[in-house]
C-alpha positions as CSV (number, residue, x, y, z in Angstrom):
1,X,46.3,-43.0,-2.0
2,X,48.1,-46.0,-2.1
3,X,47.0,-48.4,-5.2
4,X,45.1,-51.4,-3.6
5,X,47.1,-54.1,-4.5
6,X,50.1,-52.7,-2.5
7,X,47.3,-51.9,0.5
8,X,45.6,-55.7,0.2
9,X,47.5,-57.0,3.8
10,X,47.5,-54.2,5.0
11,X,44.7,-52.8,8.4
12,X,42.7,-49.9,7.0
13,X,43.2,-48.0,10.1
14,X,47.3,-48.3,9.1
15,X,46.2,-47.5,5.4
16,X,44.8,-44.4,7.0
17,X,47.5,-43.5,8.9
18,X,50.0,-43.9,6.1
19,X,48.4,-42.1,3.3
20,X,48.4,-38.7,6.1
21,X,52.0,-39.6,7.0
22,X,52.6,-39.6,3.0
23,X,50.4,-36.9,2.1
24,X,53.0,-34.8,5.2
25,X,56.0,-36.3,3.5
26,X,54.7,-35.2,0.2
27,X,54.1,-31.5,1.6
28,X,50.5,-31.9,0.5
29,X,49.7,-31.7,4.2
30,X,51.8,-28.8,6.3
31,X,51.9,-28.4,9.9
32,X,48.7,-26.1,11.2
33,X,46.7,-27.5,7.6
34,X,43.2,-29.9,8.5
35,X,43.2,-33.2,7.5
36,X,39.9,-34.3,5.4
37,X,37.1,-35.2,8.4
38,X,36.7,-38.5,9.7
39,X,33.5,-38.6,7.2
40,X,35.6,-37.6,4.9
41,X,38.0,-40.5,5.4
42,X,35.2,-43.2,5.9
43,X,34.0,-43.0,3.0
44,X,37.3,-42.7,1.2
45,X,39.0,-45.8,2.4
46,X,35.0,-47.9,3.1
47,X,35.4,-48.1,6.5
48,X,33.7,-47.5,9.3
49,X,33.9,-44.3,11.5
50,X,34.9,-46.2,14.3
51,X,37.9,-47.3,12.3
52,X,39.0,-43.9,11.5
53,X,38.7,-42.9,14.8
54,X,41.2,-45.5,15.9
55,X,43.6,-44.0,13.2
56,X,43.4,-40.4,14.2
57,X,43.6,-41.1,17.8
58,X,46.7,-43.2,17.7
59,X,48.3,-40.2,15.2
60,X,47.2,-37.8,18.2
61,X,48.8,-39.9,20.6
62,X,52.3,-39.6,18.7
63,X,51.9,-36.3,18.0
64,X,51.3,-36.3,14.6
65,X,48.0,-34.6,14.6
66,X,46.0,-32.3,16.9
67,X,42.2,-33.3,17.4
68,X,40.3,-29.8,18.5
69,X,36.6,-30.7,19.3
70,X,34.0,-28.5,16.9
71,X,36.7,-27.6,14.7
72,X,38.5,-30.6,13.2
73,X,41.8,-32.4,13.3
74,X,44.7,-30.6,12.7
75,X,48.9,-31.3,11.5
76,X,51.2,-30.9,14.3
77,X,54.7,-29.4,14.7
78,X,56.4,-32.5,14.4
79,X,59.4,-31.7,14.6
80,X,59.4,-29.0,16.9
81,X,57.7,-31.5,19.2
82,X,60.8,-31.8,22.0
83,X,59.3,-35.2,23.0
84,X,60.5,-38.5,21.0
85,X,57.6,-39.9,19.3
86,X,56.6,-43.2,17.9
87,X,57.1,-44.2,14.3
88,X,55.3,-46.4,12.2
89,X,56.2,-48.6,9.4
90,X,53.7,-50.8,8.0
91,X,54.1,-52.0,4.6
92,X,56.6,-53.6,2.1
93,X,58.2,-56.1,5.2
94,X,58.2,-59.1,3.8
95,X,58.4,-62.1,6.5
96,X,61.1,-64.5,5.7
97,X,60.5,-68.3,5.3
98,X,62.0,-70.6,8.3
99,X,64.6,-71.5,6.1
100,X,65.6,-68.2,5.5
101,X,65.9,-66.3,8.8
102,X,69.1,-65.3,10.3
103,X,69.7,-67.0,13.2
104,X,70.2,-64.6,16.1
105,X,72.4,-65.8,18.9
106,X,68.9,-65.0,21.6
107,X,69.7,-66.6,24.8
108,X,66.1,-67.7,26.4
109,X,66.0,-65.7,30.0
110,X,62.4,-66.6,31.2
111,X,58.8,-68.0,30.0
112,X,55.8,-68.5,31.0
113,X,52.5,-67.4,31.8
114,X,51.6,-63.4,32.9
115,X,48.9,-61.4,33.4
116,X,49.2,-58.3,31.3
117,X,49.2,-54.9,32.7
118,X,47.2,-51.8,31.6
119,X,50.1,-50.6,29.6
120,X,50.5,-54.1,27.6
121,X,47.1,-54.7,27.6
122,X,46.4,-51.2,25.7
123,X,49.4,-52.1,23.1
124,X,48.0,-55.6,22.3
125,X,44.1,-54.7,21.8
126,X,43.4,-57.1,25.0
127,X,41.0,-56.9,27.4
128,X,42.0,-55.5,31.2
129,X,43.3,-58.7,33.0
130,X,43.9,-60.7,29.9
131,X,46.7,-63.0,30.7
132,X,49.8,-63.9,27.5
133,X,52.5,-65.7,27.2
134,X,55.8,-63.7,28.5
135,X,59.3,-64.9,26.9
136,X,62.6,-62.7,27.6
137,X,65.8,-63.4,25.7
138,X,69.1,-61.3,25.4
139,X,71.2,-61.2,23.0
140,X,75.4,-60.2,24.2
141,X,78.7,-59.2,22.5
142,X,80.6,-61.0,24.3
143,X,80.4,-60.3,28.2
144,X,78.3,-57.1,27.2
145,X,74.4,-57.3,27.1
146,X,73.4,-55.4,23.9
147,X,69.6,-56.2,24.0
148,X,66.7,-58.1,26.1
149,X,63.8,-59.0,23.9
150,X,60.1,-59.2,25.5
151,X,57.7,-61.3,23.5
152,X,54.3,-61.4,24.4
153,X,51.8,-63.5,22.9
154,X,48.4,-63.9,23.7
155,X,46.8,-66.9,25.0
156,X,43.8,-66.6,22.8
157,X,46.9,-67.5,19.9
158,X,48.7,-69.6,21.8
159,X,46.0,-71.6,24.4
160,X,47.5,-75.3,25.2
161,X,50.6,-75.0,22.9
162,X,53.7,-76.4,24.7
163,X,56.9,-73.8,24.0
164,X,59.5,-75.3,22.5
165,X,62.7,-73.6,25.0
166,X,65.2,-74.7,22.1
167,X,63.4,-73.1,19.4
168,X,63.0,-70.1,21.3
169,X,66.3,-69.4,21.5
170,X,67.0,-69.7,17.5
171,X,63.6,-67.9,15.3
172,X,62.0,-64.5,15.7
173,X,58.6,-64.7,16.9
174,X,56.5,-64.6,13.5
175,X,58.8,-68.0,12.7
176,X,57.7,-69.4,16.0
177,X,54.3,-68.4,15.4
178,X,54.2,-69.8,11.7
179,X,55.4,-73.2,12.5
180,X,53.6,-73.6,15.7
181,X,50.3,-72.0,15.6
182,X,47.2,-71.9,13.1
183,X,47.0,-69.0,13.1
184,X,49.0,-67.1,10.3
185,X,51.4,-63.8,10.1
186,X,50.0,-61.3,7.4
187,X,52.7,-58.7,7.9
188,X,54.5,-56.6,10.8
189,X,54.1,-53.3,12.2
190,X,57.0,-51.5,13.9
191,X,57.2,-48.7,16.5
192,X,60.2,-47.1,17.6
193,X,61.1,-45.1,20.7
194,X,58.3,-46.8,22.5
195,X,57.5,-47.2,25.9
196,X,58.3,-50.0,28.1
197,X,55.3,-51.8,29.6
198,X,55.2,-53.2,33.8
199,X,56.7,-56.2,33.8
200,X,59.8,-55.3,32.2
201,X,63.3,-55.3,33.6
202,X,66.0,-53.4,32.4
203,X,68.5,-52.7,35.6
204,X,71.0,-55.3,33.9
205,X,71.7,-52.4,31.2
206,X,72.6,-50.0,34.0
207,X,76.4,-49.6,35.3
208,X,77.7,-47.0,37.0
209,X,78.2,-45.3,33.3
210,X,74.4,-45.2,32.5
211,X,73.3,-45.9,28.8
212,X,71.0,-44.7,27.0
213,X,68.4,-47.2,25.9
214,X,66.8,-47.3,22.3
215,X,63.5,-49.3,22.6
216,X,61.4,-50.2,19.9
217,X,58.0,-52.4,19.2
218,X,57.4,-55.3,16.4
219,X,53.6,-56.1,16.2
220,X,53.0,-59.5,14.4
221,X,49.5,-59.5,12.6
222,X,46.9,-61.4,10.8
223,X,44.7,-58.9,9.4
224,X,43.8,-56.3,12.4
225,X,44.3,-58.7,14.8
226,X,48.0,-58.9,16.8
227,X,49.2,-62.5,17.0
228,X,52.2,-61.1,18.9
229,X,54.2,-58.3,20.2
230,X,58.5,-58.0,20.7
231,X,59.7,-55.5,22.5
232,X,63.2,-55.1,22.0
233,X,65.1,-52.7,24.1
234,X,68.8,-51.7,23.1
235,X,71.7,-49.9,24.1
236,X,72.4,-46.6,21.7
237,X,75.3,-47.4,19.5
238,X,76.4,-45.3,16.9
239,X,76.0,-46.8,13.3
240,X,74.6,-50.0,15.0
241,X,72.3,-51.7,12.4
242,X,68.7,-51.6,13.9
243,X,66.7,-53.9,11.2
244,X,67.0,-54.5,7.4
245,X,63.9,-55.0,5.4
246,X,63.3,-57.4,2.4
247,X,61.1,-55.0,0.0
């Protein structure tokens, strides 16, 4: 298990999920092997069986792990698995200061005011109906899109806050949140080959040469709770950097 100083910003139910990822890396855990039970876990990490739960089940839903009722929970094939599956990486990003962000040259598409569907409402924690705040920016090479960004943020976070189009176009949106909002970014969470959610658009990536698309997930958090989700959908280029981590 991870020491707790390392583990201090960091969800328990990602804790969870990172020490059987580790334990799998490690070769402690092999595919067909049963992980301890979620009693087991509970007790191991002080948290509630209901928080567990939400850690196996999202493994299950990548693939990771097998859940077979009246027997246990069980390592998966991985990479025999002929689906793509979601990747998580939850610790040692460290989120820049203002000062020290990169500017990316985003071009702001659209903002304003949704109402989530099922799909974002199940990757953001929120209640069926809950209405966010959309923003959609691209980012080109020249004449040639290379990416649209979807930022979602909810307006619990947000409520009466008046967006700032300029700014929008300049910081990532754990700046934004950080000099806008009270509420403050404790880390990120990031998911790639994800799934895009109802309200997205990507028909300006298709020609009459179709790309493929690489599409990937950044979760902004305080504690458990999501402050705000990026969804960042790419074209495939070979040897394109996808994101560099400060450690």
């Amino acid at each position: 298990m991870l020491s707790e100083s390392h583990n201090s910003y960091m969800p328990k139910y990602v804790q969870i999920q990172n020490y059987i990822l580790q334990r799998i890396e490690e070769g402690t855990f092999s595919v067909g092997d049963k992980i301890p039970s979620e009693a087991e876990l509970s007790r191991q990490f002080a948290v509630s069986r209901i928080t567990v739960n939400t850690a196996i089940k999202d493994l299950a839903s990548k693939g990771v792990v097998e859940r077979i009722q009246g027997k246990g929970t069980f390592i998966r094939d991985i990479e025999g698995s002929k689906e793509r599956q979601s990747m998580a990486f939850a610790s040692g990003i460290k989120l820049p200061s203002l000062e020290e962000s990169v500017k990316k040259p985003h071009k702001l598409v659209e903002h304003g005011v949704i109402q989530a569907g099922p799909r974002l409402c199940r990757k953001m924690g929120l209640e069926e109906g809950a209405y966010v705040y959309k923003i959609v920016r691209s980012v080109s090479r020249g004449d040639q899109l290379d990416e649209l960004d979807y930022s979602y943020i909810p307006l619990s976070v947000c409520s009466n806050h008046t967006f700032d189009c300029e700014a929008l176009e300049y910081f990532f949106l754990h700046d934004y949140i950080c000099k806008h909002f009270g509420s403050k970014p404790t880390h990120m969470r990031i998911l790639i080959h994800t799934q895009m959610t109802e309200d997205m658009d990507v028909t300006p990536f298709y020609s009459e040469k179709q790309e493929e698309l690489f599409i990937w997930d950044t979760f902004v958090h305080m504690g458990e709770q999501i402050l705000g989700l990026t969804t960042t959908v790419s074209v495939s280029q070979e040897n394109k950097l996808f994101i560099t981590l400060e450690l």
